[in-house]
DOKESE-167294 format. One record per residue: x, y, z of N, C-alpha, C, CB in turn; residue in three letters; residue number from 1. Coordinates in steps of 0.001 Angstrom, whole numbers. Glycine has a CB too. Layout:
<sites>
neast_nnorth_nup_caeast_canorth_caup_ceast_cnorth_cup_cbeast_cbnorth_cbup_r_k
X_Y_Z_X_Y_Z_X_Y_Z_X_Y_Z_ALA_NUM
...
</sites>
This chain:
<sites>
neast_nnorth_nup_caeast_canorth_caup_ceast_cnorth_cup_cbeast_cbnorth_cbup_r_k
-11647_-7530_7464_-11756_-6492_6462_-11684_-7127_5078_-10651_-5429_6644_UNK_1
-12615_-6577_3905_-12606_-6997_2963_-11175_-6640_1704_-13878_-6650_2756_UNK_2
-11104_-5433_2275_-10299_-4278_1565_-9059_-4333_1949_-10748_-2899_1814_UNK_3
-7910_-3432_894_-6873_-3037_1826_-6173_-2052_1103_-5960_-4161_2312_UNK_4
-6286_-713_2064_-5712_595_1180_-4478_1050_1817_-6773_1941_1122_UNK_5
-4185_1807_787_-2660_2490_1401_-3183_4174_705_-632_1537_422_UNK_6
-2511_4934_1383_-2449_6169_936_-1528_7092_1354_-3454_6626_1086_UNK_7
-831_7377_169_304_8671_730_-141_9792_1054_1310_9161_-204_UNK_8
54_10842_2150_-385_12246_2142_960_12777_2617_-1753_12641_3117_UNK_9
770_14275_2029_1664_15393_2181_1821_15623_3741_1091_16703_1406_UNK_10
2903_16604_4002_2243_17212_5359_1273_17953_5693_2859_17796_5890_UNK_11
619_18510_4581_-218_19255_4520_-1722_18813_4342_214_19952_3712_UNK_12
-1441_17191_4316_-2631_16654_4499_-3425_16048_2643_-3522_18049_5435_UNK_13
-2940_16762_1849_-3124_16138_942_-3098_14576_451_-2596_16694_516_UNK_14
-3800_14212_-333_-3643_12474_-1093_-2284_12405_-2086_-5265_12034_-2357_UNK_15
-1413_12637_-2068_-380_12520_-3112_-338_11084_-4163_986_12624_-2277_UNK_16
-690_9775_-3241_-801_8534_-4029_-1809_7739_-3369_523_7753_-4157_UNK_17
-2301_6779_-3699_-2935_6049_-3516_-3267_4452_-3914_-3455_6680_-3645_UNK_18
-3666_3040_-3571_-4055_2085_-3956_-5075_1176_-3193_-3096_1633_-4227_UNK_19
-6052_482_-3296_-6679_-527_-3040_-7113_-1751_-3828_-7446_-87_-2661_UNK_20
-7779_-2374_-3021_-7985_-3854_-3385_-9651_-3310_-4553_-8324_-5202_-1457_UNK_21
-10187_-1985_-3932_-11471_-1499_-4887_-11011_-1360_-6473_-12078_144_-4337_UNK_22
-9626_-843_-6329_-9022_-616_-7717_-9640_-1892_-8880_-7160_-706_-7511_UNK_23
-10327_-2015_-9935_-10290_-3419_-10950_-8778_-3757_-11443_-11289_-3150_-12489_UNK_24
-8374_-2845_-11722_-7149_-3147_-12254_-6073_-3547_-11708_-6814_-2378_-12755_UNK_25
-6171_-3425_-10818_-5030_-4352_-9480_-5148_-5318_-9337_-4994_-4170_-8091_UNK_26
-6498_-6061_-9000_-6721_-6933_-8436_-8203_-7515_-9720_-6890_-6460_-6745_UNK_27
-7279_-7893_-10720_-8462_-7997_-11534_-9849_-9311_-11114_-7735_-8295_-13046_UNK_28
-9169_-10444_-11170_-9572_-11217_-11070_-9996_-12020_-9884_-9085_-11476_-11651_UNK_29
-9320_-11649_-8633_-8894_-11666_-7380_-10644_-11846_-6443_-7829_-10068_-7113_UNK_30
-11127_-13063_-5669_-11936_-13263_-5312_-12292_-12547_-3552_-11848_-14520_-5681_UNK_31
-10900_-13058_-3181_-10286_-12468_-2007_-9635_-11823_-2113_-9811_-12964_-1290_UNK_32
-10241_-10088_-1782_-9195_-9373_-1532_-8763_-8608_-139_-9304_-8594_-2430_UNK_33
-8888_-9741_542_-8587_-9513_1872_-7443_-9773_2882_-9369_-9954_2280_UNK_34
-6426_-10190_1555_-5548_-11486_2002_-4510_-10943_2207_-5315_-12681_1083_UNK_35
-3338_-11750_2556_-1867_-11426_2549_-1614_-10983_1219_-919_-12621_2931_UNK_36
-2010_-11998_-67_-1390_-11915_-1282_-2069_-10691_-1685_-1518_-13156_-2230_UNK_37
-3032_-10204_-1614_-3634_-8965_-2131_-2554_-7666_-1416_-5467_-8890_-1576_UNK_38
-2254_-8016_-697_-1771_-6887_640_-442_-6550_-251_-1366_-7714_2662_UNK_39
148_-7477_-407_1234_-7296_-1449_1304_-6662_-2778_1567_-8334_-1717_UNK_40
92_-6975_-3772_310_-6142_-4551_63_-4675_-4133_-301_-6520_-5526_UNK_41
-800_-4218_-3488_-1162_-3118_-2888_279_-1806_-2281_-2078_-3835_-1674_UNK_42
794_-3100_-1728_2269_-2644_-1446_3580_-2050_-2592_2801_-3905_-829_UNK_43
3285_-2815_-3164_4043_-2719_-4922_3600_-1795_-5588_3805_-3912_-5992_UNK_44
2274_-1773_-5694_1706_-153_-6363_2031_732_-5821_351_235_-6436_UNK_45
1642_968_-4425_1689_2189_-3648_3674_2593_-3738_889_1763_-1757_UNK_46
3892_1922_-3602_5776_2078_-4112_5985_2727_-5327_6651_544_-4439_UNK_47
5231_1899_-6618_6106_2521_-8035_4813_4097_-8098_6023_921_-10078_UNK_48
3743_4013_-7617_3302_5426_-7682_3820_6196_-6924_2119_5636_-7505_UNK_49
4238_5861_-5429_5006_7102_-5274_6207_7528_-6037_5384_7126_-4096_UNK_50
7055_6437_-6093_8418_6542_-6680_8278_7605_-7962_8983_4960_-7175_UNK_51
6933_6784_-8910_6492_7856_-10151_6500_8760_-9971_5471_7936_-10715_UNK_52
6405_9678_-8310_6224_11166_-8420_7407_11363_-7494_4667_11884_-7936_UNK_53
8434_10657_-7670_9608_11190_-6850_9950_11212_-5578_9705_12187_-6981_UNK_54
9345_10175_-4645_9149_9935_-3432_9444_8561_-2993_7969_10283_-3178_UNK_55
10675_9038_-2506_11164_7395_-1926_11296_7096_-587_12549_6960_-2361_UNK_56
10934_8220_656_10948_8221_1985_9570_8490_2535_11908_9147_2440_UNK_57
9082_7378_3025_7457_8106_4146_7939_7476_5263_5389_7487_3787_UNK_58
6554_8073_6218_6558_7915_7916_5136_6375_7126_5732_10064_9443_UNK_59
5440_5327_8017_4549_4354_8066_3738_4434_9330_5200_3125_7911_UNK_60
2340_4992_8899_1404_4515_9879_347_3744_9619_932_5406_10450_UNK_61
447_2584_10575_-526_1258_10675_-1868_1554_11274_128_83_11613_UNK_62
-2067_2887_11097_-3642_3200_11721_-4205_2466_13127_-4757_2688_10538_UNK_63
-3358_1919_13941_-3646_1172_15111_-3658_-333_14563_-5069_1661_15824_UNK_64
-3565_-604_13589_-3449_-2152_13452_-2101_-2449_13752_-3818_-2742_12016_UNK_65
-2225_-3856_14782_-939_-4484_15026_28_-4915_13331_-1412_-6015_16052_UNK_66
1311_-4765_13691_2335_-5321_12227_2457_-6565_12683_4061_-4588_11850_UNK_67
1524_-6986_11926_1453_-8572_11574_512_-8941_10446_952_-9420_12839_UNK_68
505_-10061_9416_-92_-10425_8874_-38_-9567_7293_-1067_-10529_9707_UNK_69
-1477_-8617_7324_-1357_-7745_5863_-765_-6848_5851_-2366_-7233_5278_UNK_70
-1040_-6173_7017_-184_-4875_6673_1518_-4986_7046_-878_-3550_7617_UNK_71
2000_-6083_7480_3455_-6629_7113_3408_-7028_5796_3973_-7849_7969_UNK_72
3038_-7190_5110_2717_-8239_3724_2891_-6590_3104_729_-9471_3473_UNK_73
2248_-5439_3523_2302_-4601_2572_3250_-4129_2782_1457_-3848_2365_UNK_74
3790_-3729_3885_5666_-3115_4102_6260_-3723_3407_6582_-3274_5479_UNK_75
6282_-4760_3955_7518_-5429_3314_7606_-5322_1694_7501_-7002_3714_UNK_76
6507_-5263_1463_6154_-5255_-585_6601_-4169_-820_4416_-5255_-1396_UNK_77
6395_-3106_-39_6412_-1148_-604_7862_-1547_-144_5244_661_484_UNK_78
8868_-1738_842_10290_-1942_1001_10958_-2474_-169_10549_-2802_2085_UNK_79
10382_-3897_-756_11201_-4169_-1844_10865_-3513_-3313_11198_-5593_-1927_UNK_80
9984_-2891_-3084_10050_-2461_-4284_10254_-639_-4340_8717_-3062_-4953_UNK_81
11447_-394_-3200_11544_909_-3562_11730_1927_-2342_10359_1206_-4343_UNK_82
10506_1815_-1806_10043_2828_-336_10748_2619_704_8607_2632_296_UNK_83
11073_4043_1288_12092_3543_2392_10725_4230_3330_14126_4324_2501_UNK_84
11015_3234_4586_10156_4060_5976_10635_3539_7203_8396_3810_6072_UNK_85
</sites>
């Protein structure tokens, strides 16, 4: 995968937050954004935007991808910087 998104939704199914590697401003310069290190900032955003709207507890789902590699890279990033799951 080239990409790597996160997205908060409500129970109701709504987008409440959001981040990717598509973002410019995240990943300005960034050739690979497919990586561990990308996965991380991704993780860090998706944290201080939720946090921005008052949300410090989600359910983590890995969409069927095994926890290993990026999307550990992104837990662990959204954990330290905030998100509990």
């Amino acid at each position: 995968t080239m990409h790597t998104y996160a997205q908060l939704f409500s129970p109701k199914g709504d987008i409440i937050a959001s981040a990717s590697t598509l973002e410019k401003s995240i990943v300005k310069d960034k050739v690979h954004t497919g990586n561990i290190e990308t996965a991380k900032i991704i993780g860090k955003i998706i944290a201080e935007r939720a946090i921005k709207k008052n949300i410090t507890e989600v359910a983590f789902d890995r969409s069927g991808f095994n926890y290993h590699g990026r999307i550990k890279a992104l837990a662990e990033s959204a954990r330290n910087s905030g998100l509990k799951f």
